[in-house]
N, CA, C and O atoms as a GROMACS GRO file, in nm:
protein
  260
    1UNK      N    1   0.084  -0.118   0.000
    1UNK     CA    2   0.000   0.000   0.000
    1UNK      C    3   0.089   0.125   0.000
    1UNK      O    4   0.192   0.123   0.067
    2UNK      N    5   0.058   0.224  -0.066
    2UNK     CA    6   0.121   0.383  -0.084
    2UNK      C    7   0.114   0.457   0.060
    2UNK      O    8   0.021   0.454   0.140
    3UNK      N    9   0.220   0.515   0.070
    3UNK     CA   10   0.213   0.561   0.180
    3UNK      C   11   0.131   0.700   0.141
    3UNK      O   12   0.144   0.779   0.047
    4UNK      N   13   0.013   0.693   0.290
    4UNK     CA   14  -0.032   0.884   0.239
    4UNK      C   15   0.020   0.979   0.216
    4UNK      O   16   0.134   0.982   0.262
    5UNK      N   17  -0.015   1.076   0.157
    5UNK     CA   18   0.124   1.207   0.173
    5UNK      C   19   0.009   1.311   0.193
    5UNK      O   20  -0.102   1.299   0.142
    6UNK      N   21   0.052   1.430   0.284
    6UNK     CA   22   0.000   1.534   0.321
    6UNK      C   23  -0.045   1.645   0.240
    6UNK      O   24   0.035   1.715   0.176
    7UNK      N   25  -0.164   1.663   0.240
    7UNK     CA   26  -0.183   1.773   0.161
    7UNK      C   27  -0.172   1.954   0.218
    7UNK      O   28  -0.197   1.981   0.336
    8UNK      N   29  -0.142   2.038   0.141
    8UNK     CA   30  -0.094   2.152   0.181
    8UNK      C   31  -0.103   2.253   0.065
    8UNK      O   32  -0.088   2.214  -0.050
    9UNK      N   33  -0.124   2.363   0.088
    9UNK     CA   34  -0.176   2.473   0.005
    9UNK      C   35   0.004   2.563   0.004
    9UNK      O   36   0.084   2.593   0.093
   10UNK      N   37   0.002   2.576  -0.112
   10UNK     CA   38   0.126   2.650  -0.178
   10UNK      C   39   0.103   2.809  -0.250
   10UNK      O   40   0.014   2.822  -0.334
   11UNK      N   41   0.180   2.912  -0.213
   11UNK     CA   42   0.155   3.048  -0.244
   11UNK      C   43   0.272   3.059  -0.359
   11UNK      O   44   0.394   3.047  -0.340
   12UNK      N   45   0.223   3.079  -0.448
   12UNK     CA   46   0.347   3.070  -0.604
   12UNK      C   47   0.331   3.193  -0.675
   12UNK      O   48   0.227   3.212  -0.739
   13UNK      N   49   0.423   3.277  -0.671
   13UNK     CA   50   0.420   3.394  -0.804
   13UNK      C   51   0.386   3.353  -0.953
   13UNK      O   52   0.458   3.282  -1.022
   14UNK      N   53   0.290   3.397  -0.983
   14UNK     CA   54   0.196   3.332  -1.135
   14UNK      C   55   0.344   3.301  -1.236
   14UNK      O   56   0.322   3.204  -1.310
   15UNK      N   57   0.467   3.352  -1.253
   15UNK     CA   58   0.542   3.350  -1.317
   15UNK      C   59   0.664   3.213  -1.277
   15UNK      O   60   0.718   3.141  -1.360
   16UNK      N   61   0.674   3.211  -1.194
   16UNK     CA   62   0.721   3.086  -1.096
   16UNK      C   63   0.602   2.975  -1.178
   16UNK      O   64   0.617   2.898  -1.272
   17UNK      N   65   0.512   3.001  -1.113
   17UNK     CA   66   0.388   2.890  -1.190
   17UNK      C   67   0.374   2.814  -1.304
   17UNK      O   68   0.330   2.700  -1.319
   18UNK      N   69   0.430   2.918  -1.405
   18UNK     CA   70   0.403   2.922  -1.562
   18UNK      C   71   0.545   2.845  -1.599
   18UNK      O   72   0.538   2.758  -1.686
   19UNK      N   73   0.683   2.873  -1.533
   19UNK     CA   74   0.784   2.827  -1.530
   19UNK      C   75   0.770   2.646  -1.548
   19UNK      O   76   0.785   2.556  -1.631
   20UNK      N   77   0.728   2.672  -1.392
   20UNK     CA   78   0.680   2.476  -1.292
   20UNK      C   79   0.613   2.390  -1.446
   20UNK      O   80   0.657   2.290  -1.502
   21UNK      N   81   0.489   2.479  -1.483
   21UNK     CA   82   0.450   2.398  -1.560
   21UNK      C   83   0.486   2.363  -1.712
   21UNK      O   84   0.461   2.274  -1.793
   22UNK      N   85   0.555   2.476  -1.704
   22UNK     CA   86   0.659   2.443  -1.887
   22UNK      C   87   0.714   2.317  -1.819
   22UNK      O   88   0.652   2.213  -1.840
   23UNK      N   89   0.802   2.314  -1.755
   23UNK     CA   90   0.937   2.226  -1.674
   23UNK      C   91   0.822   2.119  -1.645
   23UNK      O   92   0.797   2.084  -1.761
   24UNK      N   93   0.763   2.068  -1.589
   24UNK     CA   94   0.684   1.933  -1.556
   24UNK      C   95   0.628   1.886  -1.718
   24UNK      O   96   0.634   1.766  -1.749
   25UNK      N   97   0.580   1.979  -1.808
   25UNK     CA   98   0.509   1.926  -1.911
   25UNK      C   99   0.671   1.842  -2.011
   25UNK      O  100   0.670   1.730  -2.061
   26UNK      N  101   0.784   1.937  -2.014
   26UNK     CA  102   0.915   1.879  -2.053
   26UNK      C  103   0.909   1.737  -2.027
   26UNK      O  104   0.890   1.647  -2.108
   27UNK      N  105   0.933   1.729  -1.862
   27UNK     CA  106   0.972   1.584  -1.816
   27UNK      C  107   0.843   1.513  -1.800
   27UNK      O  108   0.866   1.410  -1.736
   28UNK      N  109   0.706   1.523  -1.832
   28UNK     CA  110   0.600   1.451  -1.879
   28UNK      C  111   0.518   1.423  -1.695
   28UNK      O  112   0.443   1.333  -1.656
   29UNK      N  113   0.575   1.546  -1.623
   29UNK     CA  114   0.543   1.497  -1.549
   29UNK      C  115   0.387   1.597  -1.457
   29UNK      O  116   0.377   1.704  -1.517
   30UNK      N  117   0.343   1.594  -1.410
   30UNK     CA  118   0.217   1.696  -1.344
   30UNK      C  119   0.268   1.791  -1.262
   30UNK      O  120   0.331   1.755  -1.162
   31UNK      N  121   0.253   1.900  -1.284
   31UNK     CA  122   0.297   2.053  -1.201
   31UNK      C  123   0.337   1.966  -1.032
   31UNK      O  124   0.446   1.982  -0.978
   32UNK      N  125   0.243   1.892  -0.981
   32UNK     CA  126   0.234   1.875  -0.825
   32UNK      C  127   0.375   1.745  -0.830
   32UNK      O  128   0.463   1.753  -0.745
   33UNK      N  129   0.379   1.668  -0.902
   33UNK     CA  130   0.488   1.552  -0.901
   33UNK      C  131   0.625   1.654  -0.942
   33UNK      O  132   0.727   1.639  -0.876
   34UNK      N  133   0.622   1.740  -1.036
   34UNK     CA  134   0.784   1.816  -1.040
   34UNK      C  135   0.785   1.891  -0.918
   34UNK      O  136   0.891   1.903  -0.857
   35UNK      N  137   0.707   1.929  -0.887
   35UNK     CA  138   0.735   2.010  -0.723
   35UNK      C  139   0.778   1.863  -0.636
   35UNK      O  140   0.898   1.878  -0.616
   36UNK      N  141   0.755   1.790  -0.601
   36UNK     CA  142   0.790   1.698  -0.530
   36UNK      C  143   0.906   1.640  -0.563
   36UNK      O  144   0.995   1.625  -0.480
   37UNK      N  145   0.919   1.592  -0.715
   37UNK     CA  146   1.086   1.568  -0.786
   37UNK      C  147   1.189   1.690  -0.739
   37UNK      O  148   1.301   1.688  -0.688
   38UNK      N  149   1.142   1.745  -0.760
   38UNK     CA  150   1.243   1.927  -0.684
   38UNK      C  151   1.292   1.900  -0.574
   38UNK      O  152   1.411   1.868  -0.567
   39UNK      N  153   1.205   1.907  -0.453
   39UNK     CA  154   1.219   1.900  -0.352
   39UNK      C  155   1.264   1.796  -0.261
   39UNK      O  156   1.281   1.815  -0.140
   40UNK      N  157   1.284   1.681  -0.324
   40UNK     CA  158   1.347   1.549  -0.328
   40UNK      C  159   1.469   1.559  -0.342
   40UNK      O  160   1.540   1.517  -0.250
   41UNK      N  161   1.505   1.594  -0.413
   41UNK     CA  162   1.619   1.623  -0.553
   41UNK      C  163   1.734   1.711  -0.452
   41UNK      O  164   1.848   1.676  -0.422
   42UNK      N  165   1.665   1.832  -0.412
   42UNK     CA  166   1.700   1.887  -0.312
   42UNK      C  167   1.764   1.872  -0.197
   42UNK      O  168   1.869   1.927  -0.163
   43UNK      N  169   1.661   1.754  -0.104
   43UNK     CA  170   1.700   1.677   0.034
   43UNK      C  171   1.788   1.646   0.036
   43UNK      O  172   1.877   1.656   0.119
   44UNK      N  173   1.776   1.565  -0.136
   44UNK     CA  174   1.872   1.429  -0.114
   44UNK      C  175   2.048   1.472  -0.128
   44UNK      O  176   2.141   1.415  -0.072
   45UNK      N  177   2.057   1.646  -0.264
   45UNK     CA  178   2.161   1.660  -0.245
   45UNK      C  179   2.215   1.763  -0.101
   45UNK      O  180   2.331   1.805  -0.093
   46UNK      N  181   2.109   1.790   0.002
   46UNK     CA  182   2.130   1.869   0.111
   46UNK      C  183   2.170   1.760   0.194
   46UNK      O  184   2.258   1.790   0.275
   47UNK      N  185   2.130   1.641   0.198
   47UNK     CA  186   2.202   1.530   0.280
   47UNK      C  187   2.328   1.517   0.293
   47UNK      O  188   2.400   1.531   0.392
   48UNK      N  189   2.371   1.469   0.102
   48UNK     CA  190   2.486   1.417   0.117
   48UNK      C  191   2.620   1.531   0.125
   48UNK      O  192   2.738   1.512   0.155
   49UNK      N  193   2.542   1.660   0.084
   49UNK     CA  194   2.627   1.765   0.180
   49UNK      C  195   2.678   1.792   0.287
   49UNK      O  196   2.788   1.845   0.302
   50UNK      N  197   2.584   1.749   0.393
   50UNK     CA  198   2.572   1.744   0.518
   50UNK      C  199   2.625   1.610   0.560
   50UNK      O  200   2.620   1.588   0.681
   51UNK      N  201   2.662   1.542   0.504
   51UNK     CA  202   2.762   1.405   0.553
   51UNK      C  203   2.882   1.430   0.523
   51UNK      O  204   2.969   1.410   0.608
   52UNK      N  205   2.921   1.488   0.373
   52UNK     CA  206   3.021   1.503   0.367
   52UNK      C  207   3.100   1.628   0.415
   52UNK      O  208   3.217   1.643   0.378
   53UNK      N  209   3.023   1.739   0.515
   53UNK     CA  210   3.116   1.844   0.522
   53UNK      C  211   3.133   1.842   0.659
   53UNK      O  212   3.030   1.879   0.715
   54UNK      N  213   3.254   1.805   0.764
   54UNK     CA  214   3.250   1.763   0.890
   54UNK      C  215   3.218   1.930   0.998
   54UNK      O  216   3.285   2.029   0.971
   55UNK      N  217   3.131   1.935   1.089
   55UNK     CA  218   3.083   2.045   1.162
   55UNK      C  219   3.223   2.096   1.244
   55UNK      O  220   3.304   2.023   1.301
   56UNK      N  221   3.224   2.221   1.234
   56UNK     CA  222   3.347   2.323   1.310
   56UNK      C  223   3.295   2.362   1.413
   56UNK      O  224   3.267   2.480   1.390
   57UNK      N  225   3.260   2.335   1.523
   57UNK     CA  226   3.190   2.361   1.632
   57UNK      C  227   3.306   2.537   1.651
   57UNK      O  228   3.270   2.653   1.672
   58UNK      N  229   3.444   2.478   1.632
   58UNK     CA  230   3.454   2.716   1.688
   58UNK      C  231   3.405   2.763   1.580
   58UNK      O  232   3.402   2.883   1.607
   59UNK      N  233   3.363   2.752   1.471
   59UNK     CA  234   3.337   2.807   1.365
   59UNK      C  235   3.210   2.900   1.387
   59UNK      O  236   3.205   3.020   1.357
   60UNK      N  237   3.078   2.800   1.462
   60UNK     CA  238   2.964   2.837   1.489
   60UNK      C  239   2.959   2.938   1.613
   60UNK      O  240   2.861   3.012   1.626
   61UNK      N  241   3.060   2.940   1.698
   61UNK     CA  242   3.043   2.993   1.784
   61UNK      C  243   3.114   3.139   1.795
   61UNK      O  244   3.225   3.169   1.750
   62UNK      N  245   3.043   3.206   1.852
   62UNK     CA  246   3.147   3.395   1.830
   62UNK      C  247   3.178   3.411   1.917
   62UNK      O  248   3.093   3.399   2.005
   63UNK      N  249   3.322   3.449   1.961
   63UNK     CA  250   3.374   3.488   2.030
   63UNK      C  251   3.400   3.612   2.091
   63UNK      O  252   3.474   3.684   2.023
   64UNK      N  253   3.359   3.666   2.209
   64UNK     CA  254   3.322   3.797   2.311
   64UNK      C  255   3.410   3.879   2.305
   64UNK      O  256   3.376   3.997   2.302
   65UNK      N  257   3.519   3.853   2.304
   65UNK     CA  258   3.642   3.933   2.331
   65UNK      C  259   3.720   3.976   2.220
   65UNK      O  260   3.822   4.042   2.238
   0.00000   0.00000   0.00000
């Protein structure tokens, strides 16, 4: 069985819009599935960013003096 997925209302500049749907009709795919390919696409390369770049803990922190 498919897992459910959440539904949610999206605020898009009509030009952004018109963009989404050139770009989904390209890859044959529905305005709402390229927003989801995007945002996937996204995670997945914000992940392996985030594995590969090791955290600088003094980096984050500012120093007073």
């Amino acid at each position: 069985m498919a897992a459910e997925k959440k539904a949610f209302i999206l605020r898009i500049q009509p030009e952004t819009l018109k963009e989404l749907e050139r770009w989904a009709q390209e890859e044959f795919r529905s305005v709402n599935g390229q927003i989801e390919y995007l945002l996937n696409d996204a995670l997945r390369k914000r992940k392996k960013r985030t594995k590969n770049t090791p955290v600088d803990e003094s980096e984050s922190t500012t120093e007073s003096e």
